[in-house]
N, C-alpha and C positions, 0 to 999 in steps of 0.2 A: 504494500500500500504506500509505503513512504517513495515507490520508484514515482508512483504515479503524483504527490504532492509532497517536493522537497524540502516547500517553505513551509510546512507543515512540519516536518520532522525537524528542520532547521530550529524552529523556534520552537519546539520540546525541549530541543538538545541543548536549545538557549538556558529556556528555564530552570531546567536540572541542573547547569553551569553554573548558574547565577544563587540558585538553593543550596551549589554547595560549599560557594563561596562564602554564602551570607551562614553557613553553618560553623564553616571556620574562621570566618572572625567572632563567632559566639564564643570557641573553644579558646580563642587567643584572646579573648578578650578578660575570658575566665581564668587562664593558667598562667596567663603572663605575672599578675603580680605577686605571684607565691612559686614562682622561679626565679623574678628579680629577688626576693626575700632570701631564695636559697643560693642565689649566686649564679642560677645556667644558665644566664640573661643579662645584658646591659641595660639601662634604660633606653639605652640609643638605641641598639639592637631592636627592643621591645617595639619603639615608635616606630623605626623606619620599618620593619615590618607590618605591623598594621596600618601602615601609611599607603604600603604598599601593597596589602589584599584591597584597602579601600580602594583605590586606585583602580585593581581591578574590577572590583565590582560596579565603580562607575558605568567602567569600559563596556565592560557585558550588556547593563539595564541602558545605555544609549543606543549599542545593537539592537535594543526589542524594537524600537523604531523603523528600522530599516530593512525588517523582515516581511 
């Protein structure tokens, strides 16, 4: 079915892209500050990483548009 409607599967494959980003900035959001506590983390580290899933999640939810 997805041969016959690609922009169909495209934006599924969107969405589940975008759910699973938005999942892991939950997990980083949640684990980052009690690994900065323990040490396995910078702060900097911390930020520019979730600087940078944010970033992607932009990226993705702007894609929903152009599907």
């Amino acid at each position: 079915m997805a041969e016959l409607f690609p922009e169909v599967a495209a934006a599924a494959d969107l969405e589940a892209e975008i759910s699973c980003v938005e999942r892991e900035l939950g997990f980083r959001r949640r684990c980052y500050p009690r690994w900065l506590e323990n040490g396995k983390i910078t702060k900097a580290q911390a930020f520019r990483e979730v600087d940078l899933m944010e970033r992607v999640l932009r990226r993705l939810q702007a894609q929903r548009g152009t599907l």
